[in-house]
C-alpha positions in Angstrom: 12.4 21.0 14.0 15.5 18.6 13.5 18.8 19.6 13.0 18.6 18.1 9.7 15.4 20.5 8.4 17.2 23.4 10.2 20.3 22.4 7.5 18.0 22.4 4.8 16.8 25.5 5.4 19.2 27.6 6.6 18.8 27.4 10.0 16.0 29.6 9.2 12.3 28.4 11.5 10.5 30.9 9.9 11.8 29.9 6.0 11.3 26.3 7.0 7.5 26.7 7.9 6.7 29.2 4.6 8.6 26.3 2.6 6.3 23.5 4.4 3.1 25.1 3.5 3.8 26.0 0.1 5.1 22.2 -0.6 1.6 20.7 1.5 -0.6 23.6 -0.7 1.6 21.9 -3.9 0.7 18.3 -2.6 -2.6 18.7 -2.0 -3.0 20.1 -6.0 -1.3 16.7 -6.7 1.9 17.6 -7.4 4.3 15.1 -7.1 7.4 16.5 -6.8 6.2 18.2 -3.9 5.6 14.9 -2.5 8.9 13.5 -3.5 10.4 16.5 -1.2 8.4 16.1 1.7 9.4 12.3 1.6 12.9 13.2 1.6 12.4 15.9 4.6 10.9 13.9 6.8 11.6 9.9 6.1 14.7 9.7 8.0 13.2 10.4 11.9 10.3 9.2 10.8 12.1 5.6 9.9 14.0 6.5 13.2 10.4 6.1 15.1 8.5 3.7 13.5 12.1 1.0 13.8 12.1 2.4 18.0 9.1 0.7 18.0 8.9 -2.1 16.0 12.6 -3.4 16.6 12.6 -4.6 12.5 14.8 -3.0 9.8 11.9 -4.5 7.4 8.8 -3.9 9.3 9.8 -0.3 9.2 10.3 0.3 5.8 7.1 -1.1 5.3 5.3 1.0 7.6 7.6 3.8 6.0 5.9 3.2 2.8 2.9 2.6 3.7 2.7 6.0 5.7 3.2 7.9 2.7 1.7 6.1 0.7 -1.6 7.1 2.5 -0.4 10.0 2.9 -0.6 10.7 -1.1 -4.2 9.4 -1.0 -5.6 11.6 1.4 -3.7 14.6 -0.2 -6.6 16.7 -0.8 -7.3 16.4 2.8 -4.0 17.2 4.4 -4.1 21.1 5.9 -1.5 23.5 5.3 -2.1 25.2 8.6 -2.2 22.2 10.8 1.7 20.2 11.7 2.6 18.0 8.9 5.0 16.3 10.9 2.4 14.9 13.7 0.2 14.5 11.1 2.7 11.6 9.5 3.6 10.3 13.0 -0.1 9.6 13.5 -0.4 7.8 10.5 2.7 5.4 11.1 1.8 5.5 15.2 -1.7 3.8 14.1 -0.4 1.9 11.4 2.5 0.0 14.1 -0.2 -0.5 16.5 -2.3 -2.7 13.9 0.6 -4.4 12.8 1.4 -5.3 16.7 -2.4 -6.5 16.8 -1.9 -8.7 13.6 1.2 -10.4 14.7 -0.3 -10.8 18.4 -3.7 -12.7 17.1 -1.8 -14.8 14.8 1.1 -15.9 16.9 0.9 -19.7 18.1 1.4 -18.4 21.4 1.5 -21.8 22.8 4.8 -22.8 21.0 5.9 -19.2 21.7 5.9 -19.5 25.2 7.4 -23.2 24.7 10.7 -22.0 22.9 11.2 -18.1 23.6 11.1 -18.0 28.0 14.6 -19.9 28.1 15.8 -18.9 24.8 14.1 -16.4 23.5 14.2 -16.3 19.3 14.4 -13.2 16.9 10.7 -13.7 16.4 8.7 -11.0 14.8 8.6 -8.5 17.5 12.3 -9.3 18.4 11.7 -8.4 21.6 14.9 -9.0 24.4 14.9 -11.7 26.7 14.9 -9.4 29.7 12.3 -6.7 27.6 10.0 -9.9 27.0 10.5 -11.9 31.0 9.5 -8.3 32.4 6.3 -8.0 30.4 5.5 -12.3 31.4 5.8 -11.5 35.2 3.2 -8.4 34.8 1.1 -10.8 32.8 1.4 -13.8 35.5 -0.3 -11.4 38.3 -3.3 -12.2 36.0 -3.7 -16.2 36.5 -4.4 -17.8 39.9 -1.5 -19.2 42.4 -2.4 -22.6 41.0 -2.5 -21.7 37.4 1.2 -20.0 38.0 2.5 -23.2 39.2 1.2 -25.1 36.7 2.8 -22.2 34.0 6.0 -22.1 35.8 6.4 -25.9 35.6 4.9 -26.7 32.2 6.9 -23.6 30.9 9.4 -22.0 32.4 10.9 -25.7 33.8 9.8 -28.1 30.7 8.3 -30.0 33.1 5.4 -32.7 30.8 1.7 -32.7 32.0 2.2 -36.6 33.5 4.8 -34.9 35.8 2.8 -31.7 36.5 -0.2 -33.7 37.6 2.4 -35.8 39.8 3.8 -33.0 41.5 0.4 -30.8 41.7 -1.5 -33.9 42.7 -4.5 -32.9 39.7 -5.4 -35.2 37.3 -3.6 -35.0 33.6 -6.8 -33.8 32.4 -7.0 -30.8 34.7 -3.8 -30.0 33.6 -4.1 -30.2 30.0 -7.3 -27.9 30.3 -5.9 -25.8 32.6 -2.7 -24.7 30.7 -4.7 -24.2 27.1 -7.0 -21.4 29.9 -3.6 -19.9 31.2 -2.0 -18.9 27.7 -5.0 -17.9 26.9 -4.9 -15.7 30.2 -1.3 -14.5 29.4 -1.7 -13.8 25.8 -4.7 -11.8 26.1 -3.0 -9.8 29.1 -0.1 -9.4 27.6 -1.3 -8.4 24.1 -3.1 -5.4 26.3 0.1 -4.4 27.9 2.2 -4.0 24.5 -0.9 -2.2 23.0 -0.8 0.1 26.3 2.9 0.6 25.5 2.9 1.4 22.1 -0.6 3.6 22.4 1.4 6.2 25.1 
């Protein structure tokens, strides 16, 4: 219970929980001003959660939205006697996991990885620099001692395949063939580690 619902209700757990029910019991008959007062009870913290995790002022009122908007379609199913409150954080928890999962399969994690290692943009997750290099060096235990020195060079140094090959003695080919495997490597690895992260 926040200090904000202990406010609203005098301070009072026991009012607080007899007010819950009664407005979920309302809710579930389809009353919408019931609805309208669990919104406002419980869209400040969870706004607070859903933009800990997503990092976006936008994102988050999205996912705000959208987690009460489901909420009001699966009314009839909602129980009185069971937490309201980690009922709603499921709802947004799942909903910011498929978002991460979107954004993750769509990214061009090539150009990504190209622009954001040296000077990392507000992309879409607006992940820090540091937040973001910590996560790539978990990510790099995945690829081979070859395949990191041909990451490191190509990516983190802006070195071109011509002078990778050079410096690696491979062939321009290899090199071409190996880096499309390696982001593959680190994108899949570290789309599992954010999911990991946000999933706890």
């Amino acid at each position: 219970m926040t200090n904000e619902e202990m406010k609203i209700f005098g301070g009072h757990k026991r009012a607080y929980i007899d007010k819950e029910y009664e407005l979920i019991s309302e809710l579930k008959r389809g009353d919408y001003d019931a609805f309208d007062k669990l919104y406002n009870l419980y869209a400040d913290s969870l706004y607070s959660f859903i933009l800990k995790m997503t990092k976006s002022r936008s994102e988050s009122e999205d996912i705000l939205q959208e987690t009460f908007l489901k909420v009001w379609y699966m009314r009839e199913k909602i129980s009185p006697d069971k937490s309201f409150k980690s009922f709603l954080f499921t709802i947004s928890h799942n909903l910011i996991i498929d978002s991460f999962r979107i954004k993750l399969n769509n990214i061009d994690f090539e150009f990504f990885l190209q622009n954001d290692i040296e000077h990392p943009l507000e992309n879409s997750m607006e992940e820090s620099s540091e937040d973001f290099l910590k996560l790539l060096s978990l990510a790099k235990r995945k690829i081979s001692d070859k395949q990191r020195a041909i990451f490191e060079l190509k990516y983190e140094k802006g070195y071109s395949n011509v002078e990778i090959a050079e410096k690696l003695n491979l062939s321009e080919k290899t090199i071409r063939n190996q880096s499309s495997i390696i982001v593959n490597i680190i994108k899949n690895t570290l789309t599992l580690i954010i999911l990991f992260i946000i999933s706890r």
